[in-house]
C-alpha positions as semicolon CSV with decimal commas, in nm:
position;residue;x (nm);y (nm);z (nm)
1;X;0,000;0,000;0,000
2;X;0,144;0,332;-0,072
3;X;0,172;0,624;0,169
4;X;-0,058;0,875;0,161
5;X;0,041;1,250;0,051
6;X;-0,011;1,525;0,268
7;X;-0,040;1,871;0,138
8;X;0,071;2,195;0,383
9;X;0,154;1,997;0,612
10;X;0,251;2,214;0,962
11;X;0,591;1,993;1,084
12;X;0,595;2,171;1,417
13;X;0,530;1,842;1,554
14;X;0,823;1,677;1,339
15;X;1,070;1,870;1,554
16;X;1,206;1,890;1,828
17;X;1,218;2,256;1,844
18;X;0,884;2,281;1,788
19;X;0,953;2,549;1,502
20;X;0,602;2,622;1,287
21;X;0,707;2,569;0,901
22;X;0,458;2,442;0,636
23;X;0,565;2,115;0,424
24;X;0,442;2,132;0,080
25;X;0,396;1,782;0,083
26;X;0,431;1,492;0,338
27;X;0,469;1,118;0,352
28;X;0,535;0,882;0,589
29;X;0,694;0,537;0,471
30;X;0,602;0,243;0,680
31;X;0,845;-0,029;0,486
32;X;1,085;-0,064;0,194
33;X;0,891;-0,011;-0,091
34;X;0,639;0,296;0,025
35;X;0,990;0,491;0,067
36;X;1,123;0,365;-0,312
37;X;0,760;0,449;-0,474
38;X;0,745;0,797;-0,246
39;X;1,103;0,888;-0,405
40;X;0,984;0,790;-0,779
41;X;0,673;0,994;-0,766
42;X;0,865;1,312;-0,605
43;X;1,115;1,241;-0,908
44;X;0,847;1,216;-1,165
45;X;0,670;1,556;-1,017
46;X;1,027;1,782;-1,000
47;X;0,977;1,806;-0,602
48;X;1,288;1,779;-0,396
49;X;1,306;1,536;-0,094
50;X;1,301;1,586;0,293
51;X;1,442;1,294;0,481
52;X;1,363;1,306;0,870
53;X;1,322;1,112;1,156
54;X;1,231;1,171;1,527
55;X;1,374;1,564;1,386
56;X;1,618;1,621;1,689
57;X;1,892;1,720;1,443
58;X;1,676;2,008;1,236
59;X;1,620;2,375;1,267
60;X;1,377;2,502;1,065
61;X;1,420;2,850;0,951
62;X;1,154;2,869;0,651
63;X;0,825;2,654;0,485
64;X;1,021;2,339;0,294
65;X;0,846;2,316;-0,074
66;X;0,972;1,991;-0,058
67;X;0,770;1,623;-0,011
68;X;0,912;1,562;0,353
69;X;0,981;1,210;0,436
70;X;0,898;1,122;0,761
71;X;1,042;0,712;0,832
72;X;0,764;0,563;0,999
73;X;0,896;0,184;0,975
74;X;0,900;-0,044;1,259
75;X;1,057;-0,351;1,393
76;X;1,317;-0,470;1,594
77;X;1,499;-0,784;1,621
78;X;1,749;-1,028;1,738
79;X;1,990;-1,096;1,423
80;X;2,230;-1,337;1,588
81;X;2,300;-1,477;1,966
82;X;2,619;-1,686;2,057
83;X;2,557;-1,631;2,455
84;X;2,865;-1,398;2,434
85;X;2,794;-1,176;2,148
86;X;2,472;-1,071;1,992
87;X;2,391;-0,831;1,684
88;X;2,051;-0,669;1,669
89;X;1,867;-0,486;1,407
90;X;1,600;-0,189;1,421
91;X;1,407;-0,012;1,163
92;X;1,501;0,368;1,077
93;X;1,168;0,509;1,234
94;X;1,217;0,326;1,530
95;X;1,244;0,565;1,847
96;X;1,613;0,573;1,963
97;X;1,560;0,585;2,383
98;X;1,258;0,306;2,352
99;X;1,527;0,069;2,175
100;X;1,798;0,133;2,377
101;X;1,538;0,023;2,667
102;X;1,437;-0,284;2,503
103;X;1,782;-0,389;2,425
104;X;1,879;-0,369;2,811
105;X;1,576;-0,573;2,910
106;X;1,681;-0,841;2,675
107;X;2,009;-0,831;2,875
108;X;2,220;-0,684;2,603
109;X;2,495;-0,454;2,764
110;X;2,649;-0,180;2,497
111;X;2,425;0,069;2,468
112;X;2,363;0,207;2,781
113;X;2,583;0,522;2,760
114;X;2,349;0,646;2,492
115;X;2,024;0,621;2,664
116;X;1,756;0,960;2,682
117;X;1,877;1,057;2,370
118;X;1,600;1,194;2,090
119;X;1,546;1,085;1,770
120;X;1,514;0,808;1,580
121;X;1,806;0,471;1,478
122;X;1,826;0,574;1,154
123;X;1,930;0,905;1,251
124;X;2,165;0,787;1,498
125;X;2,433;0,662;1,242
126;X;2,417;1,037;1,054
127;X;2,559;1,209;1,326
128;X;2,751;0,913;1,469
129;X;2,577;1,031;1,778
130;X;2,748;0,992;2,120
131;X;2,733;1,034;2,493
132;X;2,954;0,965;2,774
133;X;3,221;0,775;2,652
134;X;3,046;0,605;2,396
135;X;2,942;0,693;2,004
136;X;2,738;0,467;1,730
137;X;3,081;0,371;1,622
138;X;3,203;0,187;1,881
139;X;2,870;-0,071;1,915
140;X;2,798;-0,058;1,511
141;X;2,771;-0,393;1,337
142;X;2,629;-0,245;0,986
143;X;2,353;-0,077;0,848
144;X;2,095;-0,134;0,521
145;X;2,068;0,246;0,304
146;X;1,937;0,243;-0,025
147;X;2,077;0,515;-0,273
148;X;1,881;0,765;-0,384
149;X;2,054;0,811;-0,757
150;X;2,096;0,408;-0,837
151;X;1,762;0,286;-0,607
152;X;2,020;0,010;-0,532
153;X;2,063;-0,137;-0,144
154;X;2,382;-0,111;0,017
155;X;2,495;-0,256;0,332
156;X;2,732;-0,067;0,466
157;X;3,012;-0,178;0,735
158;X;3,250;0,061;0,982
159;X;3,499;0,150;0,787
160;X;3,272;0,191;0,503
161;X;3,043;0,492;0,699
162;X;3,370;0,659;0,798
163;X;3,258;0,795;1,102
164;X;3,430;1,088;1,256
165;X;3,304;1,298;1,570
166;X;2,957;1,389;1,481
167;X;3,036;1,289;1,154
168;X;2,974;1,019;0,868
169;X;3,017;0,916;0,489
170;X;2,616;1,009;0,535
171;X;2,646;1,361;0,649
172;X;2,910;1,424;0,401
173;X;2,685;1,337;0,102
174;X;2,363;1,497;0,175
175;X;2,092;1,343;0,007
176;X;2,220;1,060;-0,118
177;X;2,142;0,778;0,107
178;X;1,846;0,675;0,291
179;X;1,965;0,461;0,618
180;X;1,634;0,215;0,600
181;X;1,796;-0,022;0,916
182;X;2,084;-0,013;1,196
183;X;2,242;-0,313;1,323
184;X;2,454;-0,319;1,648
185;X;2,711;-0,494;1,793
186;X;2,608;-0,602;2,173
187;X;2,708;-0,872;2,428
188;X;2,604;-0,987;2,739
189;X;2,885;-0,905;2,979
190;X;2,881;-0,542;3,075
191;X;3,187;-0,372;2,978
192;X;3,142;-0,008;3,159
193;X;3,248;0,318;3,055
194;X;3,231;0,512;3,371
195;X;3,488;0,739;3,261
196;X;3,257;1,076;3,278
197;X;3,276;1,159;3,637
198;X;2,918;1,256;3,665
199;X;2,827;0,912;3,602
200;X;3,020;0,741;3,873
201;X;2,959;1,034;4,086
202;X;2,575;0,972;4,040
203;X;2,595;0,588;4,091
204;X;2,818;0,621;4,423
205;X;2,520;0,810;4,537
206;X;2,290;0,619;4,445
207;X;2,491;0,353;4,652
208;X;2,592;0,119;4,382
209;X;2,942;-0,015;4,350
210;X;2,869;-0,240;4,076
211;X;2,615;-0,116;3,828
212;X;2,439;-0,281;3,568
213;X;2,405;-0,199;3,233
214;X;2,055;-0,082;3,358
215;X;2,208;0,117;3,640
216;X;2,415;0,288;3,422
217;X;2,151;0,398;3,212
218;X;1,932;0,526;3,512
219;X;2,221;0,709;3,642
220;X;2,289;0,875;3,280
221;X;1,888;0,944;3,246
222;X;1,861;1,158;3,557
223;X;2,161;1,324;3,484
224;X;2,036;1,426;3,165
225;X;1,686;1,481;3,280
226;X;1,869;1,772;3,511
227;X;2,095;1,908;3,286
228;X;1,878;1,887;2,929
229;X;1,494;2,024;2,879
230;X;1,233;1,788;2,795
231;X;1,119;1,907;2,432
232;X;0,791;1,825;2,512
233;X;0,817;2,106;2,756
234;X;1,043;2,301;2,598
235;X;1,177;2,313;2,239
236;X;1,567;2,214;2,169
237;X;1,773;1,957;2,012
238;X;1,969;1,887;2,255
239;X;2,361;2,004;2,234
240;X;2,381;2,268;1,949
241;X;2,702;2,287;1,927
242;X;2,972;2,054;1,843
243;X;3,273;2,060;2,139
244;X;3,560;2,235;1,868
245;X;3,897;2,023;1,843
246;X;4,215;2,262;1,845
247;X;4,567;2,203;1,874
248;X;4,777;2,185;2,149
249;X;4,923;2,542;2,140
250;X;4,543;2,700;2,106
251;X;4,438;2,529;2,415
252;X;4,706;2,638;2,582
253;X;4,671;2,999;2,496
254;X;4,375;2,978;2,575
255;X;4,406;2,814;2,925
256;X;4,703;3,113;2,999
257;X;4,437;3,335;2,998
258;X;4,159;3,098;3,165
259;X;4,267;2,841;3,372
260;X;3,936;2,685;3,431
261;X;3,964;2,547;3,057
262;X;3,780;2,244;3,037
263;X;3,952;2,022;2,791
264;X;4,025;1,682;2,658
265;X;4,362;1,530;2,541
266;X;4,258;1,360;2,167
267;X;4,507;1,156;1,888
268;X;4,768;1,369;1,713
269;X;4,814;1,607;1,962
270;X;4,503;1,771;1,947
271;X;4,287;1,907;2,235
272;X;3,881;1,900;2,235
273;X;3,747;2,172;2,402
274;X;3,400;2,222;2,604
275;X;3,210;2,430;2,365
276;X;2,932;2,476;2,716
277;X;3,203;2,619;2,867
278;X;3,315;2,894;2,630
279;X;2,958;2,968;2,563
280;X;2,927;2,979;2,975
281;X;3,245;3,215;3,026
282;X;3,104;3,428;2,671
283;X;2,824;3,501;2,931
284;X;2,561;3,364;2,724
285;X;2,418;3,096;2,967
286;X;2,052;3,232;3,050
287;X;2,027;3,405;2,766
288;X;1,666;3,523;2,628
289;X;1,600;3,722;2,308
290;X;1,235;3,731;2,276
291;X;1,164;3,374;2,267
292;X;1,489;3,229;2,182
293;X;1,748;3,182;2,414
294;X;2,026;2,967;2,602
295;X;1,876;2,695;2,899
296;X;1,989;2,832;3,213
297;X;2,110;2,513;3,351
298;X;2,317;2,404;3,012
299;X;2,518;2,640;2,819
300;X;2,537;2,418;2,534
301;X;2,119;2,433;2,468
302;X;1,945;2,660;2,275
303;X;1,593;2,669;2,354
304;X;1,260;2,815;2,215
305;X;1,045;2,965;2,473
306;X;0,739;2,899;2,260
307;X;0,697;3,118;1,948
308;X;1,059;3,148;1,808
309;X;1,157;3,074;1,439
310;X;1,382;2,902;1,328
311;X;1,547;3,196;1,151
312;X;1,553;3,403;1,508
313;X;1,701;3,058;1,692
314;X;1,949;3,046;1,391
315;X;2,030;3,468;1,457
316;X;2,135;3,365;1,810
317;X;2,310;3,094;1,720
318;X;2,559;3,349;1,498
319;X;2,572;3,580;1,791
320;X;2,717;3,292;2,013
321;X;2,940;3,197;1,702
322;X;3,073;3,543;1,659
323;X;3,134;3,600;2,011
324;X;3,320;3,254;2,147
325;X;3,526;3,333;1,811
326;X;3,620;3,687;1,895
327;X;3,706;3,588;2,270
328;X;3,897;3,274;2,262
329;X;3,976;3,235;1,866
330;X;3,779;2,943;1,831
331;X;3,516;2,851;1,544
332;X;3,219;2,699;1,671
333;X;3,013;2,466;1,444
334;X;2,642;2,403;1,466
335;X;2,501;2,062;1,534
336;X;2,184;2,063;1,380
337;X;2,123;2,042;1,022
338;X;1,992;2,410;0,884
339;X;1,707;2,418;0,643
């Protein structure tokens, strides 16, 4: 059965911002071949094409007069078991936090770090999203895309998405694949990454000295429930800025004039800084400008207070730019993808 068409379509409810944009036209794929005969009938009409998911990873700024593809398919499943190892699969519309709950009550350890995060698996591999220790990367096992100039299926395996920080072959190439399913890579002996000291700071309160792969994920869901906004409350996507990797010398001119630099030794001799705590130190934390702001409690949030557009959220977000850039000498890149 094909997916319907929807015409001026409002997709305030497609993001997480909650920005108010018209779609000219919207679909929702439920399997395989709804998204293949969607993407042959916006090629035969001369419309371009709107992939989105759970839309955690958008700002709007203007209508799209676009067909907007909105993955609606379902399922997830155990692909292989060995008692040690296991490999599961999930479809791209499947919601990423629900998942990462299911996998943990089968027992699977792996993807723990990565719980409360929004969106949807097949966005996940896009941004090669991460958390506390842990990114898509490091628990991938493959994924199913199907490309949007052949119509051919590809399975793709790690070194094939080259994923960087926030970063993939996907992101890179804009429009030309469709991630359709995600397989991971998970096992049932816990191997923790406790490395964050919030984390282990949270589960010492809590009184546990050896967590589960559950624990773990409690403790990292009420740390983020403190620090982040529910966008059901309050519109965001979550970090909106990527934490900028410098070299060694620019950190360290930096921390000569700030000592409280909060960095992170990477490979090559390169230093990742805290792009919450520039914005912090920029003064920017709090901020309101109308109904677009900065969350009071996280630095690294942009938030709409209700009525903001996207084009106002995406002013801000050049103030902030402008500013961290002219203080420490450091370039600031934007998380979400602008439309």
């Amino acid at each position: 059965m094909t997916a319907a068409w929807q015409e001026q379509v409002s997709l305030k409810p497609f993001n997480t911002f909650g920005i108010d944009v018209n779609a000219r036209y919207l679909a929702q794929p439920s399997n395989d071949q709804q998204v293949r005969e969607a993407l042959a009938e916006a090629k035969q009409r001369g419309l371009a094409v709107l992939v989105i998911g759970g839309g955690s990873n958008l700002l709007l700024t203007r209508d799209i007069d676009a067909l907007v593809l909105h993955m609606a398919s379902r399922g997830r499943r155990v692909l292989s078991d060995d008692g040690e190892q296991v490999v599961v699969e999930a479809e791209a519309g499947e919601a990423w936090h629900p998942f990462v709950q299911w996998t943990l009550a089968q027992g699977f350890c792996g993807l723990e770090n990565l719980s409360l995060i929004p969106g949807t698996v097949g966005a996940a591999p896009m941004q090669n999203v991460g958390a506390y220790g842990v990114e898509i990367k490091d628990i991938f096992a493959g994924l199913t895309a199907l490309d949007r100039q052949t119509g051919e299926l590809r399975d793709f395996d790690l070194q094939a998405c080259a994923f960087g920080y926030r970063d993939s072959v996907f992101k890179r190439n804009p429009g030309r694949w469709l991630i359709l399913r995600v397989r991971f890579a998970l096992s049932h002996t816990l191997r923790a990454h406790l490395d964050y000291g919030p984390v282990r700071q949270r589960l010492t309160e809590q009184g546990v000295d050896e967590p589960s792969a559950q624990a773990i994920s409690d403790a990292i869901c009420s740390i983020r429930r403190e620090k982040l906004p529910d966008p059901a409350e309050l519109g965001n996507a979550g970090s909106f800025f990527k934490n900028p990797v410098v070299s060694a010398e620019c950190a360290e001119q930096i921390r000569s004039q700030h000592p409280g630099l909060v960095a992170y030794p990477q490979a090559q001799g390169q230093v990742k800084l805290a792009a919450g705590w520039l914005i912090e130190q920029a003064g920017w934390k709090g901020y309101r400008e109308g109904d677009a702001g900065v969350h009071r409690l996280q630095s690294l949030v942009l938030v709409n207070y209700g009525q903001a557009s996207g084009a106002q959220m995406h002013a801000l977000a050049l103030k902030i730019q402008a500013d961290v850039q002219r203080r420490f000498g450091v370039e600031l890149e934007m998380e979400p993808n602008l439309y």
